[in-house]
Each structure stands twice: as structure tokens, then as C-alpha cells.
C-alpha positions in Angstrom: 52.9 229.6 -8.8 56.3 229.6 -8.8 58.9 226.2 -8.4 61.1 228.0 -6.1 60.6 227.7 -2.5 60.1 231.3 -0.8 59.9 231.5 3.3 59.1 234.4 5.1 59.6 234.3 8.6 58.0 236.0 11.1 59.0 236.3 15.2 57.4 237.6 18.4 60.6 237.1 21.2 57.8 238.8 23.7 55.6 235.8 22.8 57.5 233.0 22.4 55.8 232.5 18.6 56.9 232.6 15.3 55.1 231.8 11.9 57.2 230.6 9.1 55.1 231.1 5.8 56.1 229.3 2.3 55.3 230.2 -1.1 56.3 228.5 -3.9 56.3 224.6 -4.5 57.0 221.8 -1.8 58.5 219.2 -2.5 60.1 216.1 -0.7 63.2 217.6 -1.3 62.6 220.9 -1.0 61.1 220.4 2.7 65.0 220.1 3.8 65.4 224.1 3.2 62.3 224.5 5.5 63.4 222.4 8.3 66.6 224.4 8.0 64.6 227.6 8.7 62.3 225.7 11.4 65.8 224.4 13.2 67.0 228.4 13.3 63.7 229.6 14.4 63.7 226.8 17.2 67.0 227.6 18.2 66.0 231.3 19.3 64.1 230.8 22.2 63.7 227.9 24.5 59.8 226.9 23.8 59.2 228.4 20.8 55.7 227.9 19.4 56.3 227.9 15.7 53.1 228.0 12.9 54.2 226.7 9.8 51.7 228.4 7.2 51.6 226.2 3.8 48.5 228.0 2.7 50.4 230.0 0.0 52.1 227.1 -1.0 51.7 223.9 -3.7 52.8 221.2 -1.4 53.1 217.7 -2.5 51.0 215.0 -0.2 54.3 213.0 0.4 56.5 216.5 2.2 52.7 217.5 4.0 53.2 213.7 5.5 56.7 214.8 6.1 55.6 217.6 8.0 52.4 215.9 9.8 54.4 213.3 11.1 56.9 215.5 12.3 54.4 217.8 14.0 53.4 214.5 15.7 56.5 213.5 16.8 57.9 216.9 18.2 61.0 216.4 16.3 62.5 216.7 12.7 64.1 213.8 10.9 67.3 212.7 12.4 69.2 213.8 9.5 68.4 217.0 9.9 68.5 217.7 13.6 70.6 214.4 15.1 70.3 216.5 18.4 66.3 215.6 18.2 65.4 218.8 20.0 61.7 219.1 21.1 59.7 221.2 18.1 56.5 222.9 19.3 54.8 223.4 15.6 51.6 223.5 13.9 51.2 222.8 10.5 48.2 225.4 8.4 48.2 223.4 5.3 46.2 224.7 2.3 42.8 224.1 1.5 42.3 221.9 -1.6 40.0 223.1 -4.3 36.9 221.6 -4.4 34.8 221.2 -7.5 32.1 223.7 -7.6 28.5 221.8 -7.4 27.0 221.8 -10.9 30.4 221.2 -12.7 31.6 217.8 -13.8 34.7 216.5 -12.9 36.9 215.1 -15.2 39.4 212.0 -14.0 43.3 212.0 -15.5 
């Protein structure tokens, strides 16, 4: 997987929805590019329901909180949108591998 941050995003006017897909790694710095792209997306139509799909992405726990608490809060931080403009979003975050029954798991 690669270190650099790749977003594709996709938009449905007739719908109201977009779905902002990330490849790459996130990071808790990284995250500000993405909030950029979720600010643009927002800004295109007045309730905009926005899917941000992390399931192609490595995403470290601390940005996922980012985004989690932001999806709770309807806003993103206040550095990033001082405005606070109201964010309809959904956050599809990848599924962690699991260990496989059978094998053993070996701590770090």
C-alpha cells in the first residue's frame, strides 16, 4: 500500500450524494487534505450526503477518531472550516484483519 494519500471522488447532483474514496495511508496529518476535499464536496449542494469510503485505505486509529468524532459532531475541526457548516457524512472504515482460527498470534 502506498504512503501517499489518493482520493477519488464521486457525485450524484440528482441525488444530493457523493462518496469520497481514499487509498493510500491516513494519517493524522494527512486527514487535512481529506477535509479539504470533504469542505469542496460540501460546498456543492446544500445537504449533501457525503460517504467517506476508508475501506481501501491504511488509516491510523488516532485520524479514524478524527473522522468519528467529526461524523458525530456534523462539523470539521474549526481549523479547517471556522465557518462550522453542518456536514452530513458517513464514515465506511475498513475492516481489520482478523487472525484466521487455527493460527497463533504473535504479540510485538
Amino acid at each position: 500500500m502506498s504512503d501517499k494519500l489518493n482520493v477519488l471522488v464521486r457525485v450524484d447532483l440528482d441525488c444530493a450524494r457523493a462518496q469520497v474514496a481514499a487509498k493510500g495511508h491516513v494519517t493524522v496529518e494527512s486527514i487535512r487534505g481529506l477535509y479539504a476535499v470533504m469542505k469542496r464536496a460540501n460546498s456543492l449542494v446544500t445537504g449533501l450526503d457525503i460517504e467517506i469510503d476508508m475501506t481501501g485505505a491504511q488509516i491510523e486509529a488516532a485520524a479514524l477518531e478524527q473522522l468519528r468524532s467529526c461524523e458525530r459532531s456534523h462539523h470539521l475541526p474549526i481549523e479547517v472550516d471556522p465557518l462550522q457548516s453542518d456536514y452530513r457524512f458517513s464514515v465506511v472504515a475498513p475492516v481489520e484483519a482478523e487472525p484466521r482460527p487455527g493460527l497463533p498470534v504473535l504479540a510485538a
